[in-house]
C-alpha positions in Angstrom: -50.6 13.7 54.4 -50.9 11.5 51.2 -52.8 13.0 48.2 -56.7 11.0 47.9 -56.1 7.8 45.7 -57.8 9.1 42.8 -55.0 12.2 42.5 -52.4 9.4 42.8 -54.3 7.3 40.3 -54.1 10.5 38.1 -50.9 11.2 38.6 -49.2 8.2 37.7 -51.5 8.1 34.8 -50.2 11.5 33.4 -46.4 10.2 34.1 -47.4 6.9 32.4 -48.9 8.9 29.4 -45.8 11.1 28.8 -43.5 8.6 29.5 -45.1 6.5 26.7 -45.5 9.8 24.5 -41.6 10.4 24.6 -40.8 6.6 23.7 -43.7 6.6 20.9 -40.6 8.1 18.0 -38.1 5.3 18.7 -41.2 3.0 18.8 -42.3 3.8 15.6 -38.5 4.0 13.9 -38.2 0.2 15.4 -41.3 -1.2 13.8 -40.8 0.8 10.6 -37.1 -0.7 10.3 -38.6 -4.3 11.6 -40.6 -4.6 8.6 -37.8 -4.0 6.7 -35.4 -6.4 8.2 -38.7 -8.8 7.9 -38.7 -8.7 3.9 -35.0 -8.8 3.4 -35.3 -12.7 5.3 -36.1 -14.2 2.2 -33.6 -13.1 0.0 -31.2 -13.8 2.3 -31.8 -17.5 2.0 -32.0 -17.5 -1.7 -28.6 -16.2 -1.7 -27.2 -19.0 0.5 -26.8 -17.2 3.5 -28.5 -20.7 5.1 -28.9 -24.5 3.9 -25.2 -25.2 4.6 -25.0 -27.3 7.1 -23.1 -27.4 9.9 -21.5 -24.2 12.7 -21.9 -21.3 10.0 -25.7 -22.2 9.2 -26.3 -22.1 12.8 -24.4 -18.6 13.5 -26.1 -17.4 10.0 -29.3 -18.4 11.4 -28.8 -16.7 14.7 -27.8 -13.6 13.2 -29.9 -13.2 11.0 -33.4 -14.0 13.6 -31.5 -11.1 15.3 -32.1 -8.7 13.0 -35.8 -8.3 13.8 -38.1 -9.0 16.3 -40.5 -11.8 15.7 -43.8 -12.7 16.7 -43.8 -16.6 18.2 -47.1 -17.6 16.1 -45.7 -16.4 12.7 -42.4 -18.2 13.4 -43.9 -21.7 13.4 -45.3 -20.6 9.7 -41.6 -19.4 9.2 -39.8 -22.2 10.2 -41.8 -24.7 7.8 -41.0 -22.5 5.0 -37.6 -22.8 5.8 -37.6 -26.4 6.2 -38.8 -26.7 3.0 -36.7 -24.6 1.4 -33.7 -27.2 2.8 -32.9 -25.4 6.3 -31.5 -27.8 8.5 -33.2 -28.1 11.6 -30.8 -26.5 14.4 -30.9 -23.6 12.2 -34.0 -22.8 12.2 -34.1 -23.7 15.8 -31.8 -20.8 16.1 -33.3 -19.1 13.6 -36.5 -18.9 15.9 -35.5 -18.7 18.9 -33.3 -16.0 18.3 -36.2 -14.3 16.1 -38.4 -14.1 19.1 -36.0 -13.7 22.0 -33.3 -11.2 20.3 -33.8 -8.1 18.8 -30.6 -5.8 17.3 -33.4 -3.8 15.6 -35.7 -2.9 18.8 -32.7 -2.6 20.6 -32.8 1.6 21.0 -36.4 1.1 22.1 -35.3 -1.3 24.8 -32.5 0.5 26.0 -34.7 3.7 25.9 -37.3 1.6 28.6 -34.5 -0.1 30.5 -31.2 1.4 30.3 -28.8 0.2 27.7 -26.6 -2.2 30.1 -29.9 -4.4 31.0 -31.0 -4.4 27.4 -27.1 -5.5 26.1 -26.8 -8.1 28.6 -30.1 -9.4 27.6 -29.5 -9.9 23.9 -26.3 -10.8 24.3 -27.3 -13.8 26.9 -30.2 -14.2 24.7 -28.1 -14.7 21.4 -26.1 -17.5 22.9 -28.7 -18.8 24.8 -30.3 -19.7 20.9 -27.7 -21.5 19.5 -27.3 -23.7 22.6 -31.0 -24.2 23.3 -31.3 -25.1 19.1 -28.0 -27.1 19.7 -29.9 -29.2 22.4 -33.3 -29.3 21.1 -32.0 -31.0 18.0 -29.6 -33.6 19.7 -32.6 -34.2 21.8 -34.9 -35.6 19.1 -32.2 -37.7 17.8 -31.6 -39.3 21.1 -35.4 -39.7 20.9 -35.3 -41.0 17.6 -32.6 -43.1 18.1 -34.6 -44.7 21.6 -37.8 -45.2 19.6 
């Protein structure tokens, strides 16, 4: 006989709770090295690590939004800063998109959740998956451009 729905409800709640409790270190350690990673952006670009041009600005660019995990609202704030400061486009189109959809530094928390093969795969699919979609998204708007 099955335990009433509120001793289920309780149970999984418990599980939930220590399962959570148990990820919180690696959690923490992520976010703490994040913000690190986050500062060191800057003085990456001062030092010419991007505004290049051409394949190596775009690998830069994804390696280095792999470094930390991003939040998609900042990185429209981001990428006009690094526009400005002479970024081609397609890099920070990789820049970006690899800032929001990669993450080397969360990775231990990920793989911690959902097994280290699923979370490898992912950010490995996900890294190449930026250059390309930055690739397209840029010779996209000249094709536009060049139509209109």
């Amino acid at each position: 006989m099955r335990p009433p729905s509120h001793q289920r409800l309780l149970q999984t709640t418990r599980k939930t709770v220590r399962a959570f409790w148990q990820l919180t270190p690696v959690l923490v350690g992520v976010l703490l090295l994040a913000g690190l990673v986050v500062q060191i952006i800057p003085q990456l670009i001062q030092q010419g690590w991007l505004g290049h041009g051409g394949l190596l600005e775009l690998l830069s660019a994804t390696l280095i939004g792999s470094l930390a995990a991003g939040q998609p609202v900042v990185s429209y704030i981001l990428g006009g800063e690094l526009q400005q400061a002479g970024v081609a486009l397609v890099a920070v189109t990789a820049f970006i998109t690899a800032w929001v959809t990669v993450g080397i530094v969360p990775l231990p928390a990920e793989a911690a959740a959902l097994g280290w093969r699923f979370a490898l795969w992912r950010n490995a699919l996900a890294f190449l998956f930026s250059m390309l979609i930055a690739w397209l998204t840029v010779t996209t708007l000249q094709a536009w451009h060049a139509f209109v």
